[in-house]
C-alpha positions in Angstrom: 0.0 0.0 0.0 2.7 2.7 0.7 4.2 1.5 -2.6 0.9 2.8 -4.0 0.8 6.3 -2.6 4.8 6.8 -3.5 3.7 6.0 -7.2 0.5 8.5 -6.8 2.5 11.0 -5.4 5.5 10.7 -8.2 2.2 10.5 -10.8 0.3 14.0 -9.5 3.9 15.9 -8.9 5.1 14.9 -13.0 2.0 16.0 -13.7 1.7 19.2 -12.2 4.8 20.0 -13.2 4.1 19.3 -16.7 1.4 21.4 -16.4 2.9 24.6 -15.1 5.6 24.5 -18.2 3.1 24.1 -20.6 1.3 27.5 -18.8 4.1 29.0 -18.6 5.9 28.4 -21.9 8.8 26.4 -21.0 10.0 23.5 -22.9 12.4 20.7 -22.1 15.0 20.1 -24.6 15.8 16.2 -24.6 18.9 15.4 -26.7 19.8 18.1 -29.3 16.5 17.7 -31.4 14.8 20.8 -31.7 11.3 21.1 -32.5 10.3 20.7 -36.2 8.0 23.4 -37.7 6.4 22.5 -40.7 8.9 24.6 -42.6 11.9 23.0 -41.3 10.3 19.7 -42.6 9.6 20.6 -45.8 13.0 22.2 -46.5 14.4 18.8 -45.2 12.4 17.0 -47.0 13.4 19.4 -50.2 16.8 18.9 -49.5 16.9 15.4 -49.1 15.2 15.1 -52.7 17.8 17.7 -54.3 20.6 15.0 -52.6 18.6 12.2 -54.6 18.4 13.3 -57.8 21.8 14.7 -57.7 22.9 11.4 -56.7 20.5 10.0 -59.9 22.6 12.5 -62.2 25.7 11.6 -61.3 25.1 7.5 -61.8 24.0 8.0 -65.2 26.0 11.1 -66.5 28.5 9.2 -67.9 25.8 7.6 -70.0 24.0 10.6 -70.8 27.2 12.5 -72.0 28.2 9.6 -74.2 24.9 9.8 -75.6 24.6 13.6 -76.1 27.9 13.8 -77.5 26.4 11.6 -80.8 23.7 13.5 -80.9 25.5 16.7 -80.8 28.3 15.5 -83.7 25.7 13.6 -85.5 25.2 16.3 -88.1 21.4 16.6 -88.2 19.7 19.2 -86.6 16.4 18.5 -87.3 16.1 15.0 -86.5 13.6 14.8 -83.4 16.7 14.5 -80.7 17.6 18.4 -81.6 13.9 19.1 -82.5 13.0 18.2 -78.7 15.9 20.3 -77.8 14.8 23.4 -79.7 11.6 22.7 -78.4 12.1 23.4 -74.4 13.9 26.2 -75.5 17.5 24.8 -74.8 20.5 25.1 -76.5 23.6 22.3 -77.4 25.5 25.5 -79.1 27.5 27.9 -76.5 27.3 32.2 -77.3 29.8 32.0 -80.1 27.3 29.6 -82.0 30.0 26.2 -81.5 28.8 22.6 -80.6 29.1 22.4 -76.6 30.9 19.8 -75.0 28.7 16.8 -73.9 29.0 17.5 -70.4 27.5 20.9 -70.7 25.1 19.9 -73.4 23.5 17.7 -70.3 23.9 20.5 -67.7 22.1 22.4 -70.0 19.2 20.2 -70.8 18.8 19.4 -67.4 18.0 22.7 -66.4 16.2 23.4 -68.8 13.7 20.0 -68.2 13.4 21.6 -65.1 11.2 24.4 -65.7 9.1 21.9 -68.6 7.0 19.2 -67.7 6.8 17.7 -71.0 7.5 13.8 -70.7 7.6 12.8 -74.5 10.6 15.2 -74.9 12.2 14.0 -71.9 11.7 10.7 -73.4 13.2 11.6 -76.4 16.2 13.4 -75.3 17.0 11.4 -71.9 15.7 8.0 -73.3 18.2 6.8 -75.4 20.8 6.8 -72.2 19.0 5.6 -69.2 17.5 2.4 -68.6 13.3 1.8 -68.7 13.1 2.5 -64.9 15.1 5.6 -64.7 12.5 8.3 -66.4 10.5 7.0 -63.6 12.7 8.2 -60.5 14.0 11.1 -62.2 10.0 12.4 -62.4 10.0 11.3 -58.6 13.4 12.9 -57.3 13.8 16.1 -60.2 11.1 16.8 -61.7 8.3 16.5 -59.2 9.3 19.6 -57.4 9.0 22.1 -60.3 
């Protein structure tokens, strides 16, 4: 029985005391994790995507630059590879008007796909270089947050 009242009395003083810091605005920090607004979740969540598809980029670059750079020398612009280019407004030619190099051929195009939600053209101008499931997590991880 004496057991009994110890445990009461531990149960109403944790309880009173946890309500006179909620009245009064103070807040135990346990550990160092500070409380998430919805803000700070989002941005992590935001920034944890940009990690992703950075990540994404850079396994398959080497495939997209191989596959941009016969596109780029292949001599005909008006095939549907440079017409999807033209056609989201990007650009495989640098100020001066020569070919880019394949790496910034891709940095450029990526950008650009970016700020267009057209999947046909992404098709078109990523296809060739990925394999079938990739389109699929770069919508997820680069192009969802346009």
């Amino acid at each position: 029985m004496k057991d009994a009242w110890i445990i009461l009395i531990v149960v109403a003083v944790v309880v009173g005391c946890t309500m006179w810091m909620s009245v009064y605005g103070v807040h135990l920090k346990l550990g160092s994790a500070e409380p998430q607004t919805p803000e700070d979740s989002s941005r992590r969540q935001t920034e944890e995507q940009q990690r992703q598809c950075s990540a994404l980029i850079a396994a398959y670059r080497p495939a997209l630059e191989a596959t941009f750079e016969v596109e780029i020398r292949s001599g005909d612009s008006h095939d549907e590879w440079h017409r999807a280019v033209k056609g989201i407004g990007a650009s495989v030619r640098n100020a001066v008007g020569d070919l880019m190099d394949p790496t910034n051929a891709v940095d450029s195009v990526l950008l650009t796909l970016r700020r267009v939600h057209n999947p046909q053209v992404e098709y078109v101008l990523l296809g060739n270089a990925l394999p079938l499931d990739a389109p699929k997590q770069f919508d997820a991880l680069c192009w969802e947050a346009r």
